[in-house]
C-alpha positions in Angstrom: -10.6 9.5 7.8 -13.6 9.9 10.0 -16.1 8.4 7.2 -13.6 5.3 6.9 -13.7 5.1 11.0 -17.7 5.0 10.9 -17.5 1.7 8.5 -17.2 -1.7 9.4 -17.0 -3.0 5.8 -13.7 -1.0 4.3 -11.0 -1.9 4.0 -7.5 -0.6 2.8 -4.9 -2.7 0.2 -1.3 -1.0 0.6 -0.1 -1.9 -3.2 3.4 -2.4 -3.6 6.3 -3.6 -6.5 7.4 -6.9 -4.3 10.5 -8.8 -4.5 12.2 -11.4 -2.8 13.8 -9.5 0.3 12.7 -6.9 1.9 8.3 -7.2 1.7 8.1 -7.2 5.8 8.7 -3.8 5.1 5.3 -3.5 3.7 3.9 -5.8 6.2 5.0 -3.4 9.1 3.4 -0.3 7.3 -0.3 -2.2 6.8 0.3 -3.0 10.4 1.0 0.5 11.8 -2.1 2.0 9.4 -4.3 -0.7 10.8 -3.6 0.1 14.6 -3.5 3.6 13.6 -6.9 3.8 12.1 -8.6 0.4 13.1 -9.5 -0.6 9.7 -8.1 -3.9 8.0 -5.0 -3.5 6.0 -3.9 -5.7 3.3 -0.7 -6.1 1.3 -0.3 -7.4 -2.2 2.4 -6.9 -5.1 2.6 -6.3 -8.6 5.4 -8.6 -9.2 5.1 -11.4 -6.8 2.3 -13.1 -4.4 0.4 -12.1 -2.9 -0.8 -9.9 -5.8 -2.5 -7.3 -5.8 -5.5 -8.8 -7.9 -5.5 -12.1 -4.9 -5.7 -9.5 -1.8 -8.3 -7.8 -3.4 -10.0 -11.1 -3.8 -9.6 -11.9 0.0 -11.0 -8.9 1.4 -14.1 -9.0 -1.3 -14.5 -12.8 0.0 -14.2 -11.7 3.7 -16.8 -9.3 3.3 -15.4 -5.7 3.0 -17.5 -3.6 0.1 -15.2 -0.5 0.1 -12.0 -1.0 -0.3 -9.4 1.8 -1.2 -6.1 0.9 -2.7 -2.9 2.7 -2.1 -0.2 2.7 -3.8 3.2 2.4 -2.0 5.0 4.4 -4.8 7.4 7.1 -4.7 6.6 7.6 -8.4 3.9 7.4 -11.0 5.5 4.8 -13.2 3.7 2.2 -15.6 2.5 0.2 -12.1 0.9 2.9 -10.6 -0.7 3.9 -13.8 -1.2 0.9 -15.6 -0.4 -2.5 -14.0 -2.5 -1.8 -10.5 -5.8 -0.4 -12.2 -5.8 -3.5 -14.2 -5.2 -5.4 -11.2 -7.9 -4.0 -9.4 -10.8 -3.7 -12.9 -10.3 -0.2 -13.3 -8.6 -0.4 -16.7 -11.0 -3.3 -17.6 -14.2 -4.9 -16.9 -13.7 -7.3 -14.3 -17.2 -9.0 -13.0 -14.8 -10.7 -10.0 -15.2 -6.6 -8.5 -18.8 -6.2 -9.4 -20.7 -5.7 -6.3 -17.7 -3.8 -4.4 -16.6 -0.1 -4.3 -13.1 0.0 -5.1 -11.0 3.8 -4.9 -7.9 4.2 -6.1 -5.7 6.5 -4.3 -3.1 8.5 -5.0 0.9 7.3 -5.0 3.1 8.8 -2.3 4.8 11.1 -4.4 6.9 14.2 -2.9 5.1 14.4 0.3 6.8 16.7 2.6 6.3 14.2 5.4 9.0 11.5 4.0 11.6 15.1 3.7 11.3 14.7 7.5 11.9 11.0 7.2 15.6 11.5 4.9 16.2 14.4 7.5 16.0 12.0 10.3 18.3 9.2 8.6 20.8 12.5 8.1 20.8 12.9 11.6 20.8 10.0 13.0 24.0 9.1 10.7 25.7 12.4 11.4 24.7 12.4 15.6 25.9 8.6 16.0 28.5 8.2 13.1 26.7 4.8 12.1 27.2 3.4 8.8 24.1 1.6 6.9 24.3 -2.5 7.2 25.9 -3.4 4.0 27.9 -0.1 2.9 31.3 0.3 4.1 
């Protein structure tokens, strides 16, 4: 993280599936990664707007010349590993990207860190007997 903290020109695009409810959700994690590491944070979708391919586009037009994308993926499913990298002209030449560094991260996956994340939700239910908006 220290050689993305040294350099004004990166950028990060958090990649995610979209859909009509729920993409603020996305929104508030480029937001906490941005105050968190003080590097612009983008958001785009594979299956509505802003894609992935037009966020990319905006951060190459404001500038940025590394820009490493993240998928927001619990699993390595045909967006991860194909939809994105054509997105972003890793699965094909793109001359839009020609000039720019683009990495492409790893998914999530089974990081131990979100375990701690469902443990919380357990306790939280079990402490204060609350039920989830929208279950009964």
């Amino acid at each position: 993280m220290e050689r993305l903290s040294k350099k004004s020109r990166i950028a990060i695009l958090i990649a995610g599936h979209g859909t009509a409810k729920g993409d603020d959700v996305f929104y508030k994690i480029a937001k906490l990664v941005e105050e968190k590491t003080n590097i612009k944070t983008s958001v785009g979708y594979v299956a509505c707007k802003p894609t992935v391919r037009d966020s990319l586009k905006e951060l190459i037009k404001s500038g940025y010349k590394e820009i490493v994308v993240v998928p927001l993926f619990l699993v390595a499913g045909s967006h991860v590993l194909e939809d994105i990298p054509k997105m972003i002209g890793i699965k094909r030449k793109c001359s839009d990207f020609e000039n720019v560094k683009i990495y492409y991260a790893r998914h999530i996956g089974a990081d131990y860190r979100l375990a701690e994340v469902v443990i919380d939700r357990v306790k939280e239910v079990l402490d204060t007997g609350a039920k989830s908006e929208g279950f009964s």
